[in-house]
Structures are given as structure tokens and as C-alpha cells.
SEFITOR-18413 format. One record per residue (C-alpha): residue number from 1; x, y, z. Coordinates in nm, 4 decimals. Example, Ala and Ser with C-alpha at 12.3 -4.5 7.8 and 13.67 -1.06 7.14 Angstrom:
BEGIN
vexdren	c1	c2	c3
1	1.2300	-0.4500	0.7800
2	1.3670	-0.1060	0.7140
END
This chain:
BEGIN
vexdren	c1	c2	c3
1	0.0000	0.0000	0.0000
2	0.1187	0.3254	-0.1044
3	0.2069	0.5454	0.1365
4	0.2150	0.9531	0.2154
5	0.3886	1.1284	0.4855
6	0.2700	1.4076	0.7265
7	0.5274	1.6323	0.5717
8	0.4258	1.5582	0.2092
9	0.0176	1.5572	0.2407
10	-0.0301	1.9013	0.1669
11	0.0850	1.8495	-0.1681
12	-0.0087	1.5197	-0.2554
13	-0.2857	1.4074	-0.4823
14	-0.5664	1.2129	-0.3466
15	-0.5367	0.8567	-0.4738
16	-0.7636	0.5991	-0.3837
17	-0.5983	0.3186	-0.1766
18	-0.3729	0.5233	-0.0173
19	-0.2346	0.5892	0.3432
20	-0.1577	0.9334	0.4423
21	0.0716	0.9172	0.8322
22	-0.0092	1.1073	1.0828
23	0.2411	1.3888	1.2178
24	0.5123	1.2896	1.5032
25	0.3622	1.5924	1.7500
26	0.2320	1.3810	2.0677
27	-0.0588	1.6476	2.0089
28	-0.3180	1.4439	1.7973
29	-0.4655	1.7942	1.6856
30	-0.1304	1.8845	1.5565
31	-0.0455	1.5176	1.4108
32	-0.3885	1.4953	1.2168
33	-0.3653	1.4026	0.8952
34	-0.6740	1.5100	0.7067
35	-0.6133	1.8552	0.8406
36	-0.2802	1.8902	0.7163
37	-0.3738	1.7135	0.3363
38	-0.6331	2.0018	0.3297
39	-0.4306	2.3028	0.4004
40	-0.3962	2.5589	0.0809
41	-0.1785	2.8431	0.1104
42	-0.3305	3.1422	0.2164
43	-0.6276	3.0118	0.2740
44	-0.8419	2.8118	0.5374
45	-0.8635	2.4576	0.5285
46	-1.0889	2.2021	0.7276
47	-1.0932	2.1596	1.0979
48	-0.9483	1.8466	1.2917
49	-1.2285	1.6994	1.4617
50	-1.5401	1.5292	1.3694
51	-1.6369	1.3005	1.1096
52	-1.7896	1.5531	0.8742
53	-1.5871	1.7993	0.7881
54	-1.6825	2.1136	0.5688
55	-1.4763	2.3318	0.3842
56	-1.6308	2.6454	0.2112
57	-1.4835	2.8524	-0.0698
58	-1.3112	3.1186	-0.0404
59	-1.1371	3.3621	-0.2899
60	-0.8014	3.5799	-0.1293
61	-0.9688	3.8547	-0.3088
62	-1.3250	3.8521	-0.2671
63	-1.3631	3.7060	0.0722
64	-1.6041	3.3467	0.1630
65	-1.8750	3.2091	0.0099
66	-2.1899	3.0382	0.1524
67	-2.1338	2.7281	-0.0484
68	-1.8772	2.4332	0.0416
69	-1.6262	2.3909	-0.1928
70	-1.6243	1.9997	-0.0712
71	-1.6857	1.8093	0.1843
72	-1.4758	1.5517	0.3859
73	-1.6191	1.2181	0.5155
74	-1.3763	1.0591	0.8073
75	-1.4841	0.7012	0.9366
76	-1.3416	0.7061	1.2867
77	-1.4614	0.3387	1.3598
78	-1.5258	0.4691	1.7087
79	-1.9331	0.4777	1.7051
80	-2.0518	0.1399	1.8903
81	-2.4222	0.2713	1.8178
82	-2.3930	0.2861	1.3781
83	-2.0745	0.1353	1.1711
84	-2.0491	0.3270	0.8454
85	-1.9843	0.0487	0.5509
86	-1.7808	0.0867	0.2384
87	-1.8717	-0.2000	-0.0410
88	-1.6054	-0.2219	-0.3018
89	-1.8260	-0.4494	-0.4820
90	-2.1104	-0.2321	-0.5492
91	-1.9553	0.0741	-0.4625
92	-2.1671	0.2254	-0.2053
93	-2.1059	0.3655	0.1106
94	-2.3648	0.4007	0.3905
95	-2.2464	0.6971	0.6427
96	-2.4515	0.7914	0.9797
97	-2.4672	1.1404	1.0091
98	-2.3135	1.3764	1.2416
99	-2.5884	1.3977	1.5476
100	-2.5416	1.1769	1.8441
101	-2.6757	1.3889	2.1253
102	-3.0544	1.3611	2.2507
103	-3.0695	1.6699	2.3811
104	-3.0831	1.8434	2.0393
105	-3.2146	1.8584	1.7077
106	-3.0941	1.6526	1.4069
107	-3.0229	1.9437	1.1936
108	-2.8313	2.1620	1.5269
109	-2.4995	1.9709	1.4903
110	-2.1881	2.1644	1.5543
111	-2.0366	2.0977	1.2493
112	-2.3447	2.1127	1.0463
113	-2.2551	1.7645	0.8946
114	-2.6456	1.6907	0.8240
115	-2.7263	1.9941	0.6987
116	-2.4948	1.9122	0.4158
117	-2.5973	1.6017	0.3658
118	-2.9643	1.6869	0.3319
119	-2.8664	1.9968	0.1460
120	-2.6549	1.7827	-0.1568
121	-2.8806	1.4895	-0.1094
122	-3.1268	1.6961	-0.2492
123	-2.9462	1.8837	-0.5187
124	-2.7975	1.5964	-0.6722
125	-3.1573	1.4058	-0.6729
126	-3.3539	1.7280	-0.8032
127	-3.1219	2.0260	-0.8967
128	-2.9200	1.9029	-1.1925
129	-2.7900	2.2671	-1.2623
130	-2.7163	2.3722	-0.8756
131	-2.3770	2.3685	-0.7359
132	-2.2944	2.0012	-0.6272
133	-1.9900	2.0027	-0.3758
134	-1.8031	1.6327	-0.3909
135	-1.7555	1.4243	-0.0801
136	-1.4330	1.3136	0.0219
137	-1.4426	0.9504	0.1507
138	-1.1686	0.8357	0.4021
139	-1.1415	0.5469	0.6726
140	-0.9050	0.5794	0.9769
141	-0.6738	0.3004	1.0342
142	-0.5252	0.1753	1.3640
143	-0.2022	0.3776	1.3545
144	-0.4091	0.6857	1.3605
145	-0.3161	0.7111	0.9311
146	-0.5884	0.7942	0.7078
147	-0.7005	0.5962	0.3696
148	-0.8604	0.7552	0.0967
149	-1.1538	0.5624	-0.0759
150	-1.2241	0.7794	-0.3250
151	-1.5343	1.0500	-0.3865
152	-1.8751	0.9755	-0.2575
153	-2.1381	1.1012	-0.4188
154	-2.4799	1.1645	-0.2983
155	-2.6798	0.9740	-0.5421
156	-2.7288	0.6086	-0.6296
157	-2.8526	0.5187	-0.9556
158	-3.1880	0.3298	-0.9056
159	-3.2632	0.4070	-0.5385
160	-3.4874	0.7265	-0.4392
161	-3.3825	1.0346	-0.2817
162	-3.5988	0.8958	0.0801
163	-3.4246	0.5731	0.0628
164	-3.0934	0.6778	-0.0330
165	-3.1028	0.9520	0.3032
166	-3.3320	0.8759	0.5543
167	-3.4127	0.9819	0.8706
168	-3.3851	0.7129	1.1389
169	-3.4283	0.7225	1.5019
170	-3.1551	0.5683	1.7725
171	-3.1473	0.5337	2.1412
172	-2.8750	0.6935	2.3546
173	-2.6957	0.4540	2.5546
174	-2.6023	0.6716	2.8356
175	-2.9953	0.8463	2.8927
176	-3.1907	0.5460	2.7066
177	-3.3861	0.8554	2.5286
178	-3.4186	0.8355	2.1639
179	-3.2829	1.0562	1.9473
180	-3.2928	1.1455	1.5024
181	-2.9722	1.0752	1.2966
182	-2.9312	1.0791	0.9179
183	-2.8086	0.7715	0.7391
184	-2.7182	0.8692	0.4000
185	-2.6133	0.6313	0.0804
186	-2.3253	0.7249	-0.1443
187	-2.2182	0.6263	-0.4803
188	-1.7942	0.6106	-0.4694
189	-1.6071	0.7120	-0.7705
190	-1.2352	0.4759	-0.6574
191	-1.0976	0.8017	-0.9054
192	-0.8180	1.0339	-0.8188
193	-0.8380	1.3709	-0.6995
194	-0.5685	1.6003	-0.8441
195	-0.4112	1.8715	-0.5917
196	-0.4534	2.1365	-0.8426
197	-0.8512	2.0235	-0.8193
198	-0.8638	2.0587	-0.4622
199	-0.7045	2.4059	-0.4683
200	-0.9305	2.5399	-0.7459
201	-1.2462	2.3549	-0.5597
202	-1.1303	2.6021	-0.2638
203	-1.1083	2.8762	-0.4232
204	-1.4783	2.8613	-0.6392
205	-1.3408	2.7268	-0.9283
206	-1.5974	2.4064	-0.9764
207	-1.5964	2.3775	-1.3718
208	-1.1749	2.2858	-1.3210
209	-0.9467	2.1519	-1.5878
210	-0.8029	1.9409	-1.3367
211	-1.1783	1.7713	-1.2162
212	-1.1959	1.3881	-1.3108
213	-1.3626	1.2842	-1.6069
214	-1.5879	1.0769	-1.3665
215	-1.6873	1.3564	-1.1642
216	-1.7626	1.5693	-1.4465
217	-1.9535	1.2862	-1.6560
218	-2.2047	1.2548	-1.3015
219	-2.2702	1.5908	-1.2757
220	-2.3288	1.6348	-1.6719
221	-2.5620	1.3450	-1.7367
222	-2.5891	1.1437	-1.3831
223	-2.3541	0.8557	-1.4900
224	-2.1907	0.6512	-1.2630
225	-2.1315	0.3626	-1.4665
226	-1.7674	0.4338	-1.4962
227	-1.6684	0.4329	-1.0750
228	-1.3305	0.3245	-1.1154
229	-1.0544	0.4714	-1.3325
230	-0.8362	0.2411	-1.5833
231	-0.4892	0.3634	-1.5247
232	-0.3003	0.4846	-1.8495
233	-0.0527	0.2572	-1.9770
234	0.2457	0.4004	-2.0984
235	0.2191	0.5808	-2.4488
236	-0.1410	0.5206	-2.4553
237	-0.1510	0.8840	-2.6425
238	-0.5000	0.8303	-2.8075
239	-0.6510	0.7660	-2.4735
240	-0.5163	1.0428	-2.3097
241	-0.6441	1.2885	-2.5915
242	-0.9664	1.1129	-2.5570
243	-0.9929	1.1936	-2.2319
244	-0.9030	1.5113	-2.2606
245	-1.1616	1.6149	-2.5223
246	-1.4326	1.4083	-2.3206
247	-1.3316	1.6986	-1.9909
248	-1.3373	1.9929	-2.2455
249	-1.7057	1.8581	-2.3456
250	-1.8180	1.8091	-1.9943
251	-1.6946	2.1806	-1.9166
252	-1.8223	2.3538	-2.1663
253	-2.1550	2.1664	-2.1076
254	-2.1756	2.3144	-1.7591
255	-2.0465	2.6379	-1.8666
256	-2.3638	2.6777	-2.1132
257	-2.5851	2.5542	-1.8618
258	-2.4953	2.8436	-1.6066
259	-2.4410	3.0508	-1.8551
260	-2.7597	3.0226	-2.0197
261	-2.9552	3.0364	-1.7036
262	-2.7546	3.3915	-1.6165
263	-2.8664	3.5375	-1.9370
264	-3.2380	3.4266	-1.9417
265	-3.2926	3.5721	-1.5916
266	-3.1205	3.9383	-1.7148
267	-3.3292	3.8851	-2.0740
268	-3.6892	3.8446	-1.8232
269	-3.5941	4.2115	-1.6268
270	-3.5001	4.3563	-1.9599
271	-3.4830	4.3457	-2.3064
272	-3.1954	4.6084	-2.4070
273	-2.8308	4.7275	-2.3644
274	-2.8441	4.9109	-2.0347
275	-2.6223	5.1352	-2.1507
276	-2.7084	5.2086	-2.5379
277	-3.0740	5.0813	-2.5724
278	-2.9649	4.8524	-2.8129
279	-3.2506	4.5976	-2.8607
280	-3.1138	4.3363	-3.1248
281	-3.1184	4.0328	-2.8596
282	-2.9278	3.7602	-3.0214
283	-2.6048	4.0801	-2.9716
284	-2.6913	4.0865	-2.6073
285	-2.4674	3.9688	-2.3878
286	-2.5132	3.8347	-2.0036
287	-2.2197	4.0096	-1.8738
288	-2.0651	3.9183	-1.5546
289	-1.9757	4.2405	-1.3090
290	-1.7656	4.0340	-1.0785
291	-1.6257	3.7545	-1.3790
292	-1.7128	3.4048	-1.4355
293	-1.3271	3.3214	-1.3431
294	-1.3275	3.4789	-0.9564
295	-1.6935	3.4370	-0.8662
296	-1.8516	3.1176	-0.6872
297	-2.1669	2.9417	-0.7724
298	-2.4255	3.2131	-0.6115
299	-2.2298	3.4820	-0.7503
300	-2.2058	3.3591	-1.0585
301	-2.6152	3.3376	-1.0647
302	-2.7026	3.6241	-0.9109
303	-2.9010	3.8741	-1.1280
304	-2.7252	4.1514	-0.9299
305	-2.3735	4.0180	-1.0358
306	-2.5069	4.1073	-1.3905
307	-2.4994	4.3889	-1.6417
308	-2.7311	4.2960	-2.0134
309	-2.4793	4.4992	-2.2539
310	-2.4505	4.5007	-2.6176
311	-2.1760	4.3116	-2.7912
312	-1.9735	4.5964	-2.8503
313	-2.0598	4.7610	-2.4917
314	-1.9595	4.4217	-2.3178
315	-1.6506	4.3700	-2.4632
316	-1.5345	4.7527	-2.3361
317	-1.6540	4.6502	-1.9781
318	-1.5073	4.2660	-1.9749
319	-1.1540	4.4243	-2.0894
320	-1.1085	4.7328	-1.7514
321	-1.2030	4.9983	-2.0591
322	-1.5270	5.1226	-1.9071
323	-1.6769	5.0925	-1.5262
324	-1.9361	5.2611	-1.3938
325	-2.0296	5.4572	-1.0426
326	-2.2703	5.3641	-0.7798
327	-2.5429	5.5417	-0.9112
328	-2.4658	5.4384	-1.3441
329	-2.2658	5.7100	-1.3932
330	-1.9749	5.5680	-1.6771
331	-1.6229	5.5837	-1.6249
332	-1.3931	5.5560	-1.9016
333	-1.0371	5.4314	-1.8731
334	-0.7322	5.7179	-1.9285
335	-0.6173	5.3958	-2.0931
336	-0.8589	5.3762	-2.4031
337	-0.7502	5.6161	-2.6621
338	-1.0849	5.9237	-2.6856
339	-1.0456	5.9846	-3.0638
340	-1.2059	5.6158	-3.0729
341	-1.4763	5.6668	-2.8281
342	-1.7044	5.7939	-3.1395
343	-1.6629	5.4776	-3.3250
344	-1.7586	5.2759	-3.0092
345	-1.9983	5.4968	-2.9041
346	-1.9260	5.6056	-2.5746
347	-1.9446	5.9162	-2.3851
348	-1.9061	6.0666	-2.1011
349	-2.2637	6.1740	-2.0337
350	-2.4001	5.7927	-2.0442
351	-2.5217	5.5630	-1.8117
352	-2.6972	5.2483	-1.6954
353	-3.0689	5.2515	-1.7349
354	-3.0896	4.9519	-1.4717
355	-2.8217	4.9877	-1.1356
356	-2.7871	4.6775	-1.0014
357	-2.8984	4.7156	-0.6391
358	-2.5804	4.5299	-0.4875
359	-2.3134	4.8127	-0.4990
360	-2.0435	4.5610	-0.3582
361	-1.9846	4.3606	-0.7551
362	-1.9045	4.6928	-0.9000
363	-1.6709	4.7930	-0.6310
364	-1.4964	4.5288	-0.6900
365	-1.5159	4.5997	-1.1133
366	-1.3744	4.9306	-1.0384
367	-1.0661	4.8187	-0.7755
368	-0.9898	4.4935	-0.9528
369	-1.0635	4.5069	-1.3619
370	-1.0820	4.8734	-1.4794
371	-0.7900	5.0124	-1.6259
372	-0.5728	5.2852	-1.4366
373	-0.2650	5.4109	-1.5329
374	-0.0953	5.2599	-1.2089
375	-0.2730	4.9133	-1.2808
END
């Protein structure tokens, strides 16, 4: 069995079957070894307790999101009352969730472990198009080392959303009073996870060059028939291009999907460049205040995060040439020449017909994308 040291987990891949060591600190918080595989430079990683661990993106220059960029599942083989299961065979994984106290409610756990499960449970059953953060599937071993399984999705293929997370009910041993626990079923793709995946997952970047072909072909079309990958042989160089093309047509499949959503809900509001008037819709464009590239998945859908522009109008605001104040007022860049503002047709005097009522996405436009002479 392959093997990863303390000092070396933080910028390893995930591969399935493989141990990662605990540290040498006699300070288990300080020797844990999912905590250190999950630590990203600059930014926070996941906590060192519990067996549901979330970790939520975050950009170093727009600050946290709301939404997890994944989540980590840790079987501690310590719970006498529930044993979570693994079946290579089959593939699925049945995981208790996160509640073990009486004296609270299901949902009320610390680390909010069922709350995620309920919340993905859902999307992947019923919101094909929402944000779907991937479960990472590890068992403890008896030297305190940590084995990753692979990714455990939230869906299996054939089974219903109430069967594949249900709701049971358990007695506490040390009270006898019975209390509500989540058992959830998971689908695991045995498929590597690259670092450079991880690190864009953390940072909001879900639609990744570096995601798995397996993860991307699930959240394109719901297939798992492909759980395990077939390692490359050596020269195999059709395969690999195959593969390659097959992740370029699961991206871009996304991509549209957001995309097209984005674009519909600014088309409903209005029917124009709100700048020009321009009214020709197929040269509208959905244009992204905050871009596509920094923002995570409820920025990237939210109507306020959006300008409708003409094609011409767009391209001057995606490229730092034009910005705009608080209250619509344009601002053009020192750096675009003026004798060609007549030919684009800008002035001055213009502005937005509809102001976004979230003043914080154009902000950032101004301090981060238009052009100054110092930038």
C-alpha cells in the first residue's frame, strides 16, 4: 500500500488506496492528517475533529462564500451505536450522520454535517444545474493514518432520494432517550483527486481543468457507470487525448448551462443594452460584473452580479475599458484612446438605465478590472 507522509500531504494528490501518516507531534490535533492534506496556502482549510468535515470557498480577493467547496467524510470506527460500511463491490457507502446527542435537534450539529448532507442529497436528486460540492471519503486506520476511498457522491442510480437519506431514530446509551440521525447512501467514484482540483475547488473554481472525467460525466448526465478509473498505460496517447476532449465537453456543457440560465434571468428584467438601448437580442450579452473566473456558484447566478450589454458595450466593460459609479454614472479608462470613443460609441454623459442594487460587484469591477494608469 502506497504510502504519504505528514510532511508531504499538503501536496499530494488524493489517490484511492492510499495511506496518508499522521504527524510525530504527541498532540493528535497537531499530528492529524486530514487537516494537514487540506491546508492551501493562504487560505483556510478544514478543521481536525469530527467526522464531517466542511470546507467552504473562499477567494483571497473577494472574501467566503456560503457554499462548500467539498466536503470531507472521516470514518473514525469509534461509534458502537452505527458502523459506516464501504462496499467495493457495489460501490456504495452508507455513512450515519453527524448527530449523536438527545438533547438536540438533528439538523443543530456543531459541524453542520447533516445539513450538508440533506442539502446535496437533495441537489444531486432534483437540482441538476445547482452547485454540487463532492464528498471526500476516508477510513481511519489503527495507527491513527488515514485511507482515501475515493469521492462519494450523494446519489445512487436506481434508489430514491428517501431511501438513499433517511431519517432514522436511535437510542442513547447513556440516557436510554431516543434521538434522530441521518443515514445517508453514497455512490464512490475509486478516481483520483488532483491537488490542483482541490485548490481550485477552494477557491470557487468548480468547472476545473483538473476535475476527473468521472466527476464531471455525473454531474453532466448522472452517470456513474464508470466508478473506477483504468490507469493509463504508458504511451497510450489516443486515450489520453480522448480523455481530454471528453473533460473539455463536460466543461463547456456546464459552462452553457450556467451561462444560459444567467442570461435568461437578465433577458426576463429587460430586453436592451443598459447602456445604449440597443434591442437586437441575439447581440446581447449576459455580462458578468464580478467575472465568471473569480466568482462562486451564487455569484455567478445572481441577477445583481449582472450587467445585459450590447456586444460591442460588453466587450469595453469585460476588458477594464469602461466601469461605472454607484449610481450608473460611466467611467472611461485614461487607458482607451478618446479619438475612438465615437466609433464605439461612448461618452461621457451615459449611463446604466438599470443599477444593479448590490453596490459591492461593481466595487470590486472598479478596484480589480478597470484600467488605471498605475494598474
Amino acid at each position: 500500500m502506497h504510502e504519504v507522509t505528514f510532511e508531504d500531504a499538503m501536496m499530494a494528490d488524493l489517490v484511492p488506496g492510499t495511506n496518508y501518516l499522521k504527524g510525530d507531534d504527541s498532540n493528535y490535533t497537531r499530528s492529524e492528517p486530514v487537516h494537514m492534506i487540506f491546508k492551501f496556502p493562504g487560505l483556510r482549510g478544514v478543521g481536525n475533529m469530527g467526522g464531517i468535515r466542511r470546507a467552504m470557498q473562499e477567494n483571497p480577493i473577494f472574501g467566503s462564500s456560503q457554499e462548500e467547496a467539498f466536503v470531507v467524510l472521516l470514518d473514525t470506527r469509534k461509534h458502537e451505536n452505527w458502523q459506516n460500511v464501504y462496499d467495493p463491490m457495489s460501490g456504495i457507502l452508507t455513512y450515519y450522520g453527524d448527530n449523536e446527542s438527545s438533547s438536540q435537534h438533528y439538523l443543530s450539529t456543531n459541524n453542520a454535517g447533516n445539513k450538508a448532507l440533506q442539502k446535496f442529497f437533495q441537489r444531486a436528486y432534483n437540482e441538476p444545474e445547482s452547485h454540487l460540492a463532492p464528498f471526500f471519503y476516508f477510513e481511519k486506520q489503527v495507527d491513527d493514518s488515514v485511507k482515501y476511498v475515493g469521492i462519494a457522491i450523494p446519489y445512487v442510480p436506481g434508489t430514491s432520494e428517501v431511501d438513499a437519506l433517511s431519517l432514522e431514530r436511535f437510542t442513547d446509551p447513556r440516557t436510554g432517550i431516543p434521538f434522530e440521525n441521518l443515514v445517508g447512501h453514497f455512490t464512490v467514484l475509486e478516481v483520483t483527486a488532483k491537488r490542483e482540483w482541490l485548490y481550485d475547488l477552494k477557491r470557487g473554481i468548480t468547472v476545473s481543468e483538473h476535475a476527473p472525467n468521472e466527476w464531471l460525466r455525473f454531474l453532466v448526465d448522472r452517470d456513474l457507470s464508470s466508478r473506477v478509473e483504468r490507469p493509463l498505460v504508458p504511451g497510450e496517447r489516443l486515450r489520453r487525448r480522448e480523455r481530454l476532449l471528453e473533460s473539455i465537453g463536460y466543461r463547456m456543457t456546464i459552462f452553457r448551462r450556467t451561462q444560459g440560465r444567467f442570461r435568461r434571468g437578465l433577458l426576463e428584467s429587460r430586453r436592451c443594452c443598459d447602456l445604449c438601448g440597443m434591442a437586437v437580442e441575439p447581440l446581447l450579452v449576459a455580462s458578468h460584473i464580478l467575472p465568471w473566473s473569480v466568482a462562486d456558484e451564487h455569484q455567478r447566478q445572481d441577477l445583481d452580479n449582472g450587467l445585459l450589454l450590447c456586444v460591442t458595450h460588453d466587450a469595453l466593460f469585460d476588458k477594464g475599458f469602461i466601469t461605472f459609479e454607484d449610481d450608473g454614472r460611466i467611467l472611461i479608462s485614461e487607458m482607451f484612446p478618446r479619438q475612438e470613443w465615437p466609433r464605439l460609441s461612448i461618452d461621457e454623459t451615459m449611463h446604466l438605465s438599470h443599477i444593479p442594487r448590490n453596490k459591492a460587484y461593481m466595487r470590486l469591477h472598479r478596484a480589480n478590472i478597470f484600467k488605471t494608469s498605475s494598474r
